[in-house]
N, C-alpha and C positions, 0 to 999 in steps of 0.2 A: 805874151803869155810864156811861161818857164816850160820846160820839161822836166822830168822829177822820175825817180826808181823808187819805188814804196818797198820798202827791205822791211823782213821780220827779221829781228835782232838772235834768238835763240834757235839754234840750226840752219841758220841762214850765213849769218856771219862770227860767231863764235859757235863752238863746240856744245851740244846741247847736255847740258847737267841739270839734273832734277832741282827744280825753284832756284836757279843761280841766283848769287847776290853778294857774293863775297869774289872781290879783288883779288883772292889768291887762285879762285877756283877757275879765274876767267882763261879761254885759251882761243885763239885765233883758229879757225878752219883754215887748212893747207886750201893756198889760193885763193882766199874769200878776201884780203887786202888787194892785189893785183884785178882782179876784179871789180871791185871799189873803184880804184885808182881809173880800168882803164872805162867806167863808167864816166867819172868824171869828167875824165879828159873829153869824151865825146858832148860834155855841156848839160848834163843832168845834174839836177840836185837830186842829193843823196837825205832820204825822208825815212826813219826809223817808226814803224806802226807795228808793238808789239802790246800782246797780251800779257799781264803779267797777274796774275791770280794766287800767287803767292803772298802777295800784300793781303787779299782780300781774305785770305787762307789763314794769318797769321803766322808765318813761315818768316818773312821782312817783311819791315817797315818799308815806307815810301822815300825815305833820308837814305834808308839803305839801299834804295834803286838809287837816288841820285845819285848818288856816292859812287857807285859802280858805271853809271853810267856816263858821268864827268871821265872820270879814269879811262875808259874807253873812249870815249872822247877826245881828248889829250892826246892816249897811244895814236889814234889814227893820225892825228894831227902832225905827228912824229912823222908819218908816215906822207906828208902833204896828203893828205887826206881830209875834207872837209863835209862834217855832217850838218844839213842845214836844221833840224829838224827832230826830235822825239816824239812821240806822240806813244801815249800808253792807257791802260786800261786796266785798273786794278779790281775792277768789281763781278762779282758772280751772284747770284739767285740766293747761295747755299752759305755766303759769306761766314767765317766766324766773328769777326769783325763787323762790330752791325755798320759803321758808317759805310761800307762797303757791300752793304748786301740791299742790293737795286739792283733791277731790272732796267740794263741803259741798254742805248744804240752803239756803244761807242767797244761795245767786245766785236773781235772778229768770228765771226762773218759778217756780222753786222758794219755799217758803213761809213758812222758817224764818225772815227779817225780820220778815214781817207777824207771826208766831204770838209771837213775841217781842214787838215790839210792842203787842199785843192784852193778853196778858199784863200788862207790865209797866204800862201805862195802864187795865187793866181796862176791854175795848172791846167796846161794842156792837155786833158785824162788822151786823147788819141795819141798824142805825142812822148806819153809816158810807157812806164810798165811796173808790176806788180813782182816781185821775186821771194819766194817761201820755201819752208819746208814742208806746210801744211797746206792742203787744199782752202782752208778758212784764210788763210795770207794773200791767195788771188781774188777774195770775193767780189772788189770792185768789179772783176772780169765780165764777171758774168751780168752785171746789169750798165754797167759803161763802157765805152770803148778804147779798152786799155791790154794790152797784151799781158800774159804772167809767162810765169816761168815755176814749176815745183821743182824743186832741188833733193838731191839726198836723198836717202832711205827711211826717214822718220815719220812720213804717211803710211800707211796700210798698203799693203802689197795692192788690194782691190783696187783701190783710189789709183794709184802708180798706174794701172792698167788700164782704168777706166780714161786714165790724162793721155797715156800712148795710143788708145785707140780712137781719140777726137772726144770723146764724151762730154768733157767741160769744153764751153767756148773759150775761144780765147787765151789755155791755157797747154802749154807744152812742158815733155821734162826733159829735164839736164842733171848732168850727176853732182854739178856746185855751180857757184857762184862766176865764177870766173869763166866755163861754159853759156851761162845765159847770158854774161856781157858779151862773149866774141861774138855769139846769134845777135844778140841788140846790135852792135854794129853792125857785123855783115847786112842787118837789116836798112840799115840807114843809108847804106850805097846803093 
């Protein structure tokens, strides 16, 4: 069985901009490469499970996530950086886009990415971990046995508080990305 880091794409590893999807607008978070990298190195695949509701919004196309998403792709590669993985979720309730407006399992919190995931890479969820900026980024946490990690300042001050003071299982905060890998390793000695 693999090990595997379930990353949210948007404040997690790029700079968060309202429904990115254009190549110019893309920019790396300071540290969120080294990070990556030093995940890697420790024998995790690296599994991208991002929401992206701007498709379902009419905001982009799904060509225009790829497109952005190849290109970052690429850059990290640039970077020996290797992503095994995408997994995304373009649908909402309220969709403008009707082919997109369903009611699925596969938005976060919901778990049908990760289980998919898991699946298809055959993953050790205890030997894994979860890393977001959003509390719906850990929600495997809470019903499997997987560690997270919330990053950053893009949750609700409440949420942020409620993860420092034990509240969710499973989940602890760091101030980026490169923080919850030193903790991943530290933890593996």
């Amino acid at each position: 069985m693999n090990k595997a880091i379930f990353l949210d794409r948007d404040g997690t590893i790029n700079v968060e901009k309202h429904y990115l999807y254009r190549i110019e607008d893309f920019e790396f978070i300071e540290r969120a490469v080294d990070g990556l990298r030093l995940l890697q190195d420790e024998g995790f695949l690296l599994i991208i499970i991002t929401n992206q509701s701007g498709i379902g919004r009419g905001y982009y196309t799904e060509e225009d996530f790829r497109k952005l998403n190849e290109w970052m792709i690429d850059e990290l590669k640039s970077f020996e950086i290797q992503i095994a993985a995408v997994y995304y979720c373009p649908h909402l309730s309220d969709a403008v886009v009707d082919k997109y407006r369903v009611e699925c399992d596969c938005r976060k919190p919901s778990l049908g990415l990760f289980e998919k995931a898991i699946k298809d890479f055959d993953i050790d969820v205890s030997k894994s971990y979860a890393i977001g900026d959003k509390i719906r980024d850990c929600s495997v946490c809470e019903s499997m046995d997987c560690q997270g990690f919330l990053i950053g300042a893009n949750e609700s001050v409440e949420i942020i508080e409620q993860v420092q003071q034990g509240v969710y299982k499973n989940v602890t905060y760091v101030v980026d990305l490169l923080e919850a890998a030193k903790k991943i390793v530290e933890e593996g000695k």
